[in-house]
C-alpha positions as CSV (number, residue, x, y, z in Angstrom):
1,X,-108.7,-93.0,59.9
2,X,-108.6,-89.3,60.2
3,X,-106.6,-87.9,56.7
4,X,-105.5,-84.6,56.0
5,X,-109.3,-83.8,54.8
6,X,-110.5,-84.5,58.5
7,X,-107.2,-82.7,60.0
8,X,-107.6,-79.4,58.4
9,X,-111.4,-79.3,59.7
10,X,-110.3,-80.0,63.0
11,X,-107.8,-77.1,62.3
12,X,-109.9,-74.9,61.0
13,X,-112.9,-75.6,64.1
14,X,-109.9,-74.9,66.7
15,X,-109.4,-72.1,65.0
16,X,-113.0,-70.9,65.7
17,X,-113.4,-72.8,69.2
18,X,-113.4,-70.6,72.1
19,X,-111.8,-72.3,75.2
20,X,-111.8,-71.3,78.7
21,X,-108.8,-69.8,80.3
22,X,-108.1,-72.8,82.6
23,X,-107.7,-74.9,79.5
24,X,-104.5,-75.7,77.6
25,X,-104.5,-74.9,74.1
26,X,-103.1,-77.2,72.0
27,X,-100.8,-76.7,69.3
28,X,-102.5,-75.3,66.1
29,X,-101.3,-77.6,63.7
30,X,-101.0,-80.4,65.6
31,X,-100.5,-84.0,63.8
32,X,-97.9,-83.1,61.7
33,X,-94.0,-83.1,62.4
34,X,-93.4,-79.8,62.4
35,X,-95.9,-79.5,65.8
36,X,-93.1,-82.1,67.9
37,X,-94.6,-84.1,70.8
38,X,-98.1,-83.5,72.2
39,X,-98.2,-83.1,76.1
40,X,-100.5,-85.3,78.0
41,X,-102.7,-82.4,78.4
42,X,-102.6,-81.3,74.8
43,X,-103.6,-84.8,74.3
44,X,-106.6,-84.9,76.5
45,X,-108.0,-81.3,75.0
46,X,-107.6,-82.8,71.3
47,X,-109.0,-85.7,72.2
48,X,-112.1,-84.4,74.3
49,X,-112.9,-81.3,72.9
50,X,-111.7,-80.5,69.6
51,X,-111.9,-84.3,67.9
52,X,-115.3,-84.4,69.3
53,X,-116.6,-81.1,68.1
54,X,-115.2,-82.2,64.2
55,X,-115.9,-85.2,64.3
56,X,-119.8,-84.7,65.5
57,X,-120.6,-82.5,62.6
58,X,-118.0,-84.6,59.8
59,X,-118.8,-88.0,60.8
60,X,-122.5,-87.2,62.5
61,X,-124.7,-84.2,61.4
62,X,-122.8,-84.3,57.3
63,X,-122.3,-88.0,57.3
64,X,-124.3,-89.0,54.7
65,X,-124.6,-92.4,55.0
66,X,-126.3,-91.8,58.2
67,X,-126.4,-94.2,61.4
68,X,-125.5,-97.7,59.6
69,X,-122.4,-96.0,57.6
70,X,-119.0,-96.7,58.8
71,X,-117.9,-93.2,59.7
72,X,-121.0,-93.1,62.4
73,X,-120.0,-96.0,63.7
74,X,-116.7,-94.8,64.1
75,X,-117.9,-91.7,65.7
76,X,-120.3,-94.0,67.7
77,X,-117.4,-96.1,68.8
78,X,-114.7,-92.4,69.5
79,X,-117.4,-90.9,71.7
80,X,-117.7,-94.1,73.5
81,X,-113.9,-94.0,74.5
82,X,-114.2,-90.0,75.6
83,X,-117.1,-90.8,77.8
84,X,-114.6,-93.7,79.3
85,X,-112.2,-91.6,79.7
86,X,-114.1,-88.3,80.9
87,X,-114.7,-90.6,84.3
88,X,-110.5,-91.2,84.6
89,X,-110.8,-86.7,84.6
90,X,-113.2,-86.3,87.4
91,X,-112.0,-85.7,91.1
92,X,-114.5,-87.7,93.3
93,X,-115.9,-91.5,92.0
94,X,-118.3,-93.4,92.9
95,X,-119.5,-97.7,92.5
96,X,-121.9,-96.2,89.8
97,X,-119.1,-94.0,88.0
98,X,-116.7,-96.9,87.5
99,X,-119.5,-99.3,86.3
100,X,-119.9,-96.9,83.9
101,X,-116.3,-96.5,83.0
102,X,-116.3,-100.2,82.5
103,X,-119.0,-100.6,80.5
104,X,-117.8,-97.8,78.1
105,X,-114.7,-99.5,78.2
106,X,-115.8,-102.6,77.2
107,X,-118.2,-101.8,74.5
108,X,-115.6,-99.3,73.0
109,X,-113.3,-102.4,73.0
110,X,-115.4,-104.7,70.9
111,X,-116.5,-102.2,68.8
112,X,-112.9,-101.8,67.8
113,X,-112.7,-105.2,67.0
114,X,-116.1,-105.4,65.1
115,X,-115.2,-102.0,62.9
116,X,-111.3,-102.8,62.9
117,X,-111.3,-107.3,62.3
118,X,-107.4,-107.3,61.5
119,X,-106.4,-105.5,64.9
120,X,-104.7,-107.0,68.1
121,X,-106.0,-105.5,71.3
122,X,-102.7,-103.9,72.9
123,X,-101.7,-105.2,76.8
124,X,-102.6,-101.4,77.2
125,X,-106.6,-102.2,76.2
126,X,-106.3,-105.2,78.4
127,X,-105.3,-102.5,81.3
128,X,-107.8,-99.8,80.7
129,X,-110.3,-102.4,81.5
130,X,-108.7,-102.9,84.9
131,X,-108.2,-99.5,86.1
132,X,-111.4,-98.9,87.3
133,X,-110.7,-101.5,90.0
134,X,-107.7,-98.6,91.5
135,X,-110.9,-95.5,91.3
């Protein structure tokens, strides 16, 4: 889904992306072998900060196929998972944070299936639905 088109924006918006001190930075050139192995951490910083700020403007703001095309709905569907996620990050929960956890959870879910028909969930998917029950 994300070529080398999309990469080298992400690259290039890393490049110009400002991060606080308490925040890893990930590798520059990340996603190719050269990199190696992402940490868990460099993971969670590509994923929630720097994929999100590309991907916005790419797939958002200069999509021009605007909110029925495929690459919004992919966005759509991306930005649901980080808001999922984002609740997994924070130190205190609550019954309204994991309600909605789930919910994000869930409708990220089926819109994977709706934008992606020849996928098969992963027992992984099945468990990120259930780990708001341990918050």
């Amino acid at each position: 889904v994300i070529g080398k088109d999309i990469l080298e924006q992400i690259w290039a918006d890393m490049e110009r992306t400002v991060l606080p001190s308490w925040i890893q930075q990930a590798p520059p050139k990340w996603g190719i072998p050269a990199s190696g192995k992402l940490s868990a951490d460099e993971y969670k910083v590509i994923c929630s900060i720097h994929l999100v700020i590309t991907l916005i403007r790419v797939w958002g703001y200069e999509n021009e196929g605007g909110p029925q095309s495929r690459s919004f709905q992919m966005l759509l569907n991306f930005l649901d998972l980080v808001h999922s996620i984002h609740v997994l990050f924070l130190r205190e929960t609550s019954t309204k944070l994991q309600v909605y956890y789930k919910t994000r959870m869930l409708k990220y879910l089926r819109t994977v299936l709706e934008l992606f028909p020849d996928v098969t969930l992963a027992s992984n998917h099945h468990l990120a639905v259930h780990i708001v029950n341990d918050l």
